[in-house]
ZAZAFI-123928 format. One record per residue (C-alpha): x, y, z; residue number from 0. Coordinates in nm, 2 decimals, always signed. Layout:
<node x="X" y="Y" z="Z" k="NUM"/>
...
This chain:
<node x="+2.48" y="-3.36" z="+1.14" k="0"/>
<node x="+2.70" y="-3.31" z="+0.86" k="1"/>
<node x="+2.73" y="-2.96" z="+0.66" k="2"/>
<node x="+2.60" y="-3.03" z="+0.33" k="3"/>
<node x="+2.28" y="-3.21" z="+0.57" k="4"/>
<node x="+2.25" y="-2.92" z="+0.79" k="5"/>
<node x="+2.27" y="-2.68" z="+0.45" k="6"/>
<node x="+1.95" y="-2.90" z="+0.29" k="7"/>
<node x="+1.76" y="-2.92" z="+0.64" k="8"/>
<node x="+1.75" y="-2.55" z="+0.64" k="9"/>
<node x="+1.68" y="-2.53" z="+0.28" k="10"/>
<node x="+1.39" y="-2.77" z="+0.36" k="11"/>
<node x="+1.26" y="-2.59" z="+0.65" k="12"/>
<node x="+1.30" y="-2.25" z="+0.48" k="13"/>
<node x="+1.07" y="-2.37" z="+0.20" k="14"/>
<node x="+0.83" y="-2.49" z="+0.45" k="15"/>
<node x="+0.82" y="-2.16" z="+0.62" k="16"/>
<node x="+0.73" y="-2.00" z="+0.30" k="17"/>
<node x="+0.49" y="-2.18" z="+0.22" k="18"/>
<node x="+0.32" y="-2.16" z="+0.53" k="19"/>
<node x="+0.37" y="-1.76" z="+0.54" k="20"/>
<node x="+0.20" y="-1.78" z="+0.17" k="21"/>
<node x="-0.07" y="-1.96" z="+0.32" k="22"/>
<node x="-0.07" y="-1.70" z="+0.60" k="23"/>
<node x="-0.05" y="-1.38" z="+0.36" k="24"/>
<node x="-0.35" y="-1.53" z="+0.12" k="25"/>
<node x="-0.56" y="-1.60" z="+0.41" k="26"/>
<node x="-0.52" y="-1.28" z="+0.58" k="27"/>
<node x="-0.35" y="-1.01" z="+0.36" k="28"/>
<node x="+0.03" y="-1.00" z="+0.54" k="29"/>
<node x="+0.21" y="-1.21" z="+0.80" k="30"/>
<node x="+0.45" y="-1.39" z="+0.58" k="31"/>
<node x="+0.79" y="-1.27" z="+0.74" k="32"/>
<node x="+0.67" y="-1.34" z="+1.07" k="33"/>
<node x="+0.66" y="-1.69" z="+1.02" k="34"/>
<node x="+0.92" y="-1.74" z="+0.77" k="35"/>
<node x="+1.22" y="-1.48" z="+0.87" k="36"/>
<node x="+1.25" y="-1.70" z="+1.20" k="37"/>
<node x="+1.29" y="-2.00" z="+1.03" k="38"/>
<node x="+1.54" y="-1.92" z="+0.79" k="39"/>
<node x="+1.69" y="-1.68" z="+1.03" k="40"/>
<node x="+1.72" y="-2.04" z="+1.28" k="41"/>
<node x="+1.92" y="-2.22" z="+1.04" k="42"/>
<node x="+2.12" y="-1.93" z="+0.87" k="43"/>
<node x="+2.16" y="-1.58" z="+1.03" k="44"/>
<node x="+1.91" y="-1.26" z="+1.01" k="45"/>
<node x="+2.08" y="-1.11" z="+0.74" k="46"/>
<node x="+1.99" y="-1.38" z="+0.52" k="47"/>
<node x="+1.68" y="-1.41" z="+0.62" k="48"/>
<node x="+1.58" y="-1.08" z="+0.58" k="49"/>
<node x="+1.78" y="-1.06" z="+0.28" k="50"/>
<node x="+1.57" y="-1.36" z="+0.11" k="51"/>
<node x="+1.24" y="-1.24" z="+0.20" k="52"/>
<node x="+1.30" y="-0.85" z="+0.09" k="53"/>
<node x="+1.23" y="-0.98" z="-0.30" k="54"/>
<node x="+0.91" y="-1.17" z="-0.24" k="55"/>
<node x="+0.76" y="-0.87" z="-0.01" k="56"/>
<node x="+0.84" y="-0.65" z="-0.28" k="57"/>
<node x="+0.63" y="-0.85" z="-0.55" k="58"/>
<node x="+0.34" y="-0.98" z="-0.31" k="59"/>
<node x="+0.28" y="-0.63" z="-0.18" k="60"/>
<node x="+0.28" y="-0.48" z="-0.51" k="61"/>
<node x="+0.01" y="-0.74" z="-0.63" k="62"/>
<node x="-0.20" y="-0.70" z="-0.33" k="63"/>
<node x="-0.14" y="-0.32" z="-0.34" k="64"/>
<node x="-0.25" y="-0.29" z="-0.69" k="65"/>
<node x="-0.53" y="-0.55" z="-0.67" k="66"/>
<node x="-0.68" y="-0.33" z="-0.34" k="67"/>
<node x="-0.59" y="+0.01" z="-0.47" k="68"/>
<node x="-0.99" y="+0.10" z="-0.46" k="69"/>
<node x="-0.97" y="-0.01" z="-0.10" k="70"/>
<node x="-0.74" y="+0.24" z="+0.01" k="71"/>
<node x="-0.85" y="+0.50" z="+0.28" k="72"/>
<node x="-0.91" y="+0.87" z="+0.17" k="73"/>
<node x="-0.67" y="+1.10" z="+0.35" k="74"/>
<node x="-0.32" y="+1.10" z="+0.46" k="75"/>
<node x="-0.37" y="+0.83" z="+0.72" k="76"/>
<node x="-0.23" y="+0.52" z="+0.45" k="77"/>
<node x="+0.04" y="+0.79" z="+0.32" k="78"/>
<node x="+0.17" y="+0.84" z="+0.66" k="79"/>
<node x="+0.20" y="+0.53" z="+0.75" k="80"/>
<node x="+0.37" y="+0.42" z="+0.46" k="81"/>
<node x="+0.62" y="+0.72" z="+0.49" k="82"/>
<node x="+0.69" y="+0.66" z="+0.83" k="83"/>
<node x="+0.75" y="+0.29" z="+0.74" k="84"/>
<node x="+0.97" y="+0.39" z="+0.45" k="85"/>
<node x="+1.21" y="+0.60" z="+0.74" k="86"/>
<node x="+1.23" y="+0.32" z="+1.01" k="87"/>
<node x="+1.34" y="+0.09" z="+0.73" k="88"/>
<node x="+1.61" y="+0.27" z="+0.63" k="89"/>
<node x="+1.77" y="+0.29" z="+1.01" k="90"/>
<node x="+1.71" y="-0.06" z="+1.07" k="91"/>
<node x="+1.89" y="-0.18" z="+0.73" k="92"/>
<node x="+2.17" y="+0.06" z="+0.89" k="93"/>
<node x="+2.11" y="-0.14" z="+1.25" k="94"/>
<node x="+2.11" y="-0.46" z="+1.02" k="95"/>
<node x="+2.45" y="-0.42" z="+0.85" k="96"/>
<node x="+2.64" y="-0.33" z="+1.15" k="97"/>
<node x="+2.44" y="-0.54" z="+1.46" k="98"/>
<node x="+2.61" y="-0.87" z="+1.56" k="99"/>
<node x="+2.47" y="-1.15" z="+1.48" k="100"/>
<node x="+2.36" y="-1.27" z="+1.83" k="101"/>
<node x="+2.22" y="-0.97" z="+1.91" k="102"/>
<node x="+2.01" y="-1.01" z="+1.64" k="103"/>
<node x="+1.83" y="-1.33" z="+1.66" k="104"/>
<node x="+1.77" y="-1.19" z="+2.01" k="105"/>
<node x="+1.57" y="-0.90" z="+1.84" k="106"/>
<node x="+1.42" y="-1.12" z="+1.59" k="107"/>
<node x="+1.34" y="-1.36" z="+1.92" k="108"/>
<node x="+1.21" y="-1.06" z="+2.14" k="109"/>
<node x="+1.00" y="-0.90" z="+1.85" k="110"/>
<node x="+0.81" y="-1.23" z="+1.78" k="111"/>
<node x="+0.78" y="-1.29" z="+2.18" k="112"/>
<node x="+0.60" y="-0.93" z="+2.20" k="113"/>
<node x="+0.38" y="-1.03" z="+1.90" k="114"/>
<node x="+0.24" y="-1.33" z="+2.10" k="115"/>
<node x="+0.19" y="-1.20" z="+2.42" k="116"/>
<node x="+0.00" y="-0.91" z="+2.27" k="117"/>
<node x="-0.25" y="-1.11" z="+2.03" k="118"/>
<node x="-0.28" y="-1.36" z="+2.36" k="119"/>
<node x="-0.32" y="-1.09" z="+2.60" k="120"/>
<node x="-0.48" y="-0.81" z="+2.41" k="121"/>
<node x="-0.68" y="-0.98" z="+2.15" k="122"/>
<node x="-1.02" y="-0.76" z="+2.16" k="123"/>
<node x="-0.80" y="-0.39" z="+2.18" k="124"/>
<node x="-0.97" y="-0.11" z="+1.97" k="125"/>
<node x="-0.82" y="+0.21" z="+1.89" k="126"/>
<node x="-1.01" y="+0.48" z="+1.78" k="127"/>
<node x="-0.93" y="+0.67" z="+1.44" k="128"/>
<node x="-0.87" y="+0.95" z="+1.56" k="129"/>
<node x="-0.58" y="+0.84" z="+1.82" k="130"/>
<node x="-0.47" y="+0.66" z="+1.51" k="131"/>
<node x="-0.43" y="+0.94" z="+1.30" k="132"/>
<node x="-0.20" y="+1.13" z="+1.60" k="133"/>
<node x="+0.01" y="+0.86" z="+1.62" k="134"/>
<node x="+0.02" y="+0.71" z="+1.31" k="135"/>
<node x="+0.40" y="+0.83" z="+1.22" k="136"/>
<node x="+0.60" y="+0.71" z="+1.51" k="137"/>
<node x="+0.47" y="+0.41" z="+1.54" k="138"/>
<node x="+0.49" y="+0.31" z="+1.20" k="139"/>
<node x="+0.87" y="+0.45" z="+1.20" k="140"/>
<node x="+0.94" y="+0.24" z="+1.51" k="141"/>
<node x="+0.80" y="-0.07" z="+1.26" k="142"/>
<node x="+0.97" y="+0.02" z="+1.00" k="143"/>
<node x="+1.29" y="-0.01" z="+1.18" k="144"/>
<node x="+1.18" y="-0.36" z="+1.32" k="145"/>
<node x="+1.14" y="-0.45" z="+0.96" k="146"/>
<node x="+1.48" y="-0.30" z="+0.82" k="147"/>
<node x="+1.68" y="-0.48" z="+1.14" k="148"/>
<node x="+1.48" y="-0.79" z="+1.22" k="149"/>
<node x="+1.24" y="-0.85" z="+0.86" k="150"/>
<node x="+0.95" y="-0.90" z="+1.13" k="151"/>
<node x="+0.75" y="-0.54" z="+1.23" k="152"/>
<node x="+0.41" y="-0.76" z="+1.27" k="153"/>
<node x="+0.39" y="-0.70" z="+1.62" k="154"/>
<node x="+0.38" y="-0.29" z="+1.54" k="155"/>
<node x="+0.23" y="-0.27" z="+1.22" k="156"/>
<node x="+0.01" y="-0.55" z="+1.19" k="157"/>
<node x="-0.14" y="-0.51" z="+1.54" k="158"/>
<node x="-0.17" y="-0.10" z="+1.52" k="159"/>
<node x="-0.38" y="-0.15" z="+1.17" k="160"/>
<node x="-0.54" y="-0.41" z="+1.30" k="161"/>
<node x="-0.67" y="-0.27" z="+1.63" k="162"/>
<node x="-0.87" y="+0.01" z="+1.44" k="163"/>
<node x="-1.09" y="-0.28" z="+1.28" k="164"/>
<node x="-1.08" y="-0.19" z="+0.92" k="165"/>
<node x="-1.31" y="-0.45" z="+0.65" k="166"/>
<node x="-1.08" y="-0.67" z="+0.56" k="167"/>
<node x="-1.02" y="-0.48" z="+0.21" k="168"/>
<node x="-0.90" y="-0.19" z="+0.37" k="169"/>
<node x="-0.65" y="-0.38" z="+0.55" k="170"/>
<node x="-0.51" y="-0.57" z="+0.27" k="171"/>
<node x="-0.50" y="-0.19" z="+0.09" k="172"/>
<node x="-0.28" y="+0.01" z="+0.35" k="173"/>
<node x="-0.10" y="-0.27" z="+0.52" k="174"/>
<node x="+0.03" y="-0.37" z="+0.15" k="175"/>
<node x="+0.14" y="+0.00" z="+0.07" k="176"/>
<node x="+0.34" y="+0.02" z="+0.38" k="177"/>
<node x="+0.50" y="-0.30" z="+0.32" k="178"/>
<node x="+0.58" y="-0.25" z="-0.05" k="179"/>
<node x="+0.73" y="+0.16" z="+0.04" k="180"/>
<node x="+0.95" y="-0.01" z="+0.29" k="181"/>
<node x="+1.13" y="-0.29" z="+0.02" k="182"/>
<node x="+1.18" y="+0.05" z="-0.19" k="183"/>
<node x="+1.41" y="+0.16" z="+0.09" k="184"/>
<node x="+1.50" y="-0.13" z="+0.18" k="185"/>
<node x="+1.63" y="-0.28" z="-0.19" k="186"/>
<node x="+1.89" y="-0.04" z="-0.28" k="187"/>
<node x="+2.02" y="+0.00" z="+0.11" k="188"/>
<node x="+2.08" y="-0.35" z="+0.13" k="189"/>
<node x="+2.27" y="-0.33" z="-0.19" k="190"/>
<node x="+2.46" y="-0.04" z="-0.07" k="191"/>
<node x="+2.56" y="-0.23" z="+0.26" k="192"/>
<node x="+2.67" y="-0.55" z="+0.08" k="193"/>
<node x="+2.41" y="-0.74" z="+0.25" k="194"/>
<node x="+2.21" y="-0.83" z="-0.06" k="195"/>
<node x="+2.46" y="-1.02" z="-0.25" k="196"/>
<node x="+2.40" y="-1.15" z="-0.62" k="197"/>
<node x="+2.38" y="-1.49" z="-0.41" k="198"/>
<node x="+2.09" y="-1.35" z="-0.18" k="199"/>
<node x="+1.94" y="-1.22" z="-0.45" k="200"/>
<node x="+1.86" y="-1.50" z="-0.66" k="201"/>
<node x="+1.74" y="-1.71" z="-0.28" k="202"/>
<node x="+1.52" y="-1.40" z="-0.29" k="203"/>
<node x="+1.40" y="-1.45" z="-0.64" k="204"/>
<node x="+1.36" y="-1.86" z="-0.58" k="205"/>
<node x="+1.15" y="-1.79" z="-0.24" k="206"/>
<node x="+0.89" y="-1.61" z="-0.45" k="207"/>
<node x="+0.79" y="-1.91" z="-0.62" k="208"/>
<node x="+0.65" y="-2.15" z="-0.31" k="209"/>
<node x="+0.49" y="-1.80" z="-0.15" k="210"/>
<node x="+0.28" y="-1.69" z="-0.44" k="211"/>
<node x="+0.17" y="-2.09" z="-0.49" k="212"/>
<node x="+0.09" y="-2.09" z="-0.13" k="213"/>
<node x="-0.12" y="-1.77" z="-0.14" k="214"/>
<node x="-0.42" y="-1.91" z="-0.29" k="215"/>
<node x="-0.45" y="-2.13" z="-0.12" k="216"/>
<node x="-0.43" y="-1.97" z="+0.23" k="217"/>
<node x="-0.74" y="-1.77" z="+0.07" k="218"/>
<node x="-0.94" y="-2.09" z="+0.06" k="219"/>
<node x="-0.86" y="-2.20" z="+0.38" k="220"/>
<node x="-0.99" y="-1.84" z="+0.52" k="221"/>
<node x="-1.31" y="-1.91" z="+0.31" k="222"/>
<node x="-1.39" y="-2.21" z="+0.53" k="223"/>
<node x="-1.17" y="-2.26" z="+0.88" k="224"/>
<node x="-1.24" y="-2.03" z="+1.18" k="225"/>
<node x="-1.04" y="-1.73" z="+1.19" k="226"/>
<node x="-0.95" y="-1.81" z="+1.58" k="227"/>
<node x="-0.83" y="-2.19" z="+1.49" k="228"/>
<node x="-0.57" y="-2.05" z="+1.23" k="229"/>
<node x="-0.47" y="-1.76" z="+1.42" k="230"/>
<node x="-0.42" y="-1.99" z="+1.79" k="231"/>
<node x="-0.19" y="-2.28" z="+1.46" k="232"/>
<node x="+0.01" y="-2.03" z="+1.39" k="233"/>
<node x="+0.10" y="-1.81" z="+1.75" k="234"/>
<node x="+0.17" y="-2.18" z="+1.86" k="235"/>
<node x="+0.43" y="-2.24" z="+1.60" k="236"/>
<node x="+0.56" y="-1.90" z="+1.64" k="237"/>
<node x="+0.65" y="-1.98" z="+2.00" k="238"/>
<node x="+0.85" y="-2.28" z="+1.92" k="239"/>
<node x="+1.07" y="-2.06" z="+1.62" k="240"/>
<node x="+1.10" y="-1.80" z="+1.90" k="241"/>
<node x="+1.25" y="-1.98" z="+2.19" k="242"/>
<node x="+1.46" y="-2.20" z="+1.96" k="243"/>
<node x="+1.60" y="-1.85" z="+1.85" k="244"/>
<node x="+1.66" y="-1.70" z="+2.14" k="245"/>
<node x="+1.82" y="-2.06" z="+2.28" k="246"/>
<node x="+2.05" y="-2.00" z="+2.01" k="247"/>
<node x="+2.11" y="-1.62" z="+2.03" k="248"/>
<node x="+2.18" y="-1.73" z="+2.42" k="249"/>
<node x="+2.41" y="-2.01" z="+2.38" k="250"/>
């Protein structure tokens, strides 16, 4: 395949993968980065990707942040974990700047791995609020640096939150603030380490546009298909972007 063919593939796949995240974030509140940081990360690098998606996590979360903010839970539980997100960030855009690229879509590989095995394996695991509550800043550190390094930490954040089996509004509510508190870390460090370029930048801007026309979208889907069917679509299609990454971090 030629260049300028392999350059419009990935541009064609990347806007598929946005869409699809969209989809994923309207129907269930986050997810968008898993499914489209892969992608773009397959047919460019991870620095890209997490480059181009840093923009439309900053906008979506604010949106659905702002739109839940009634939602959020009393306390310093949400707080917390947003803080602790806010840290990791920062040490995984450090990771991000200096990693090599191989090693990278190895991480990127390995985190999305760990994400299926866990929904497939664990997909009924509670965790009380109060063990939440003692744990709630490490683990949402060690996410936050999944996010700043890889611009995937679903397989931390997403499945901690989850596993304490908020209403869906309350989800939505804190999983929003810790996403948006990491993109105001994550903005100006990327800028600092050269990574997001004015080039980057405007990818990031233009990626916005097929996500937030997905979103509505993936909230009518959620209105009328089977949680279980969408969630099974999507694991499925994360395992094909996962080993194709790893095959390439390998080769």
């Amino acid at each position: 395949m030629e260049f300028a063919e392999a350059h419009l593939a990935g541009l064609l796949w990347a806007a598929a993968a946005l869409i699809l995240g969209g989809i994923l974030k309207g129907a269930t509140g986050a997810g968008a980065p898993i499914v489209a940081v892969p992608v773009i990360a397959l047919y460019f690098d991870v620095p890209t990707a997490v480059s181009v998606m840093v923009l439309p996590n900053f906008a979506t979360n604010l949106i659905q942040s702002w739109k839940y903010r009634a939602s959020l839970p009393e306390g310093a539980f949400p707080w917390l974990f947003a803080g602790g997100g806010f840290l990791g960030a920062w040490l995984g855009t450090i990771m991000l700047a200096h990693a090599a690229p191989k090693l990278l879509l190895a991480m990127v590989a390995c985190v999305v791995f760990l994400y299926i095995a866990f929904r497939l394996m664990r997909p009924d695991w509670a965790l009380p609020m109060a063990a939440a509550r003692r744990v709630v800043l490490p683990v949402s550190t060690v996410a936050g640096v999944l996010q700043g390094a890889t611009g995937v930490s679903a397989p931390v954040s997403i499945t901690f939150l989850n596993a304490m089996k908020p209403e869906r509004s309350v989800f939505v509510a804190t999983i929003s603030l810790f996403f948006l508190s990491m993109t105001l870390v994550q903005i100006p460090a990327m800028i600092w380490y050269g990574l997001l370029t004015p080039q980057r930048a405007a990818g990031s801007g233009l990626a916005l546009l097929p996500l937030l026309a997905a979103m509505p979208l993936g909230a009518a889907l959620a209105r009328r298909l089977p949680k279980e069917v969408f969630d099974k679509a999507i694991l499925a299609l994360l395992a094909v972007v996962a080993a194709r990454l790893a095959w390439s971090a390998l080769a």
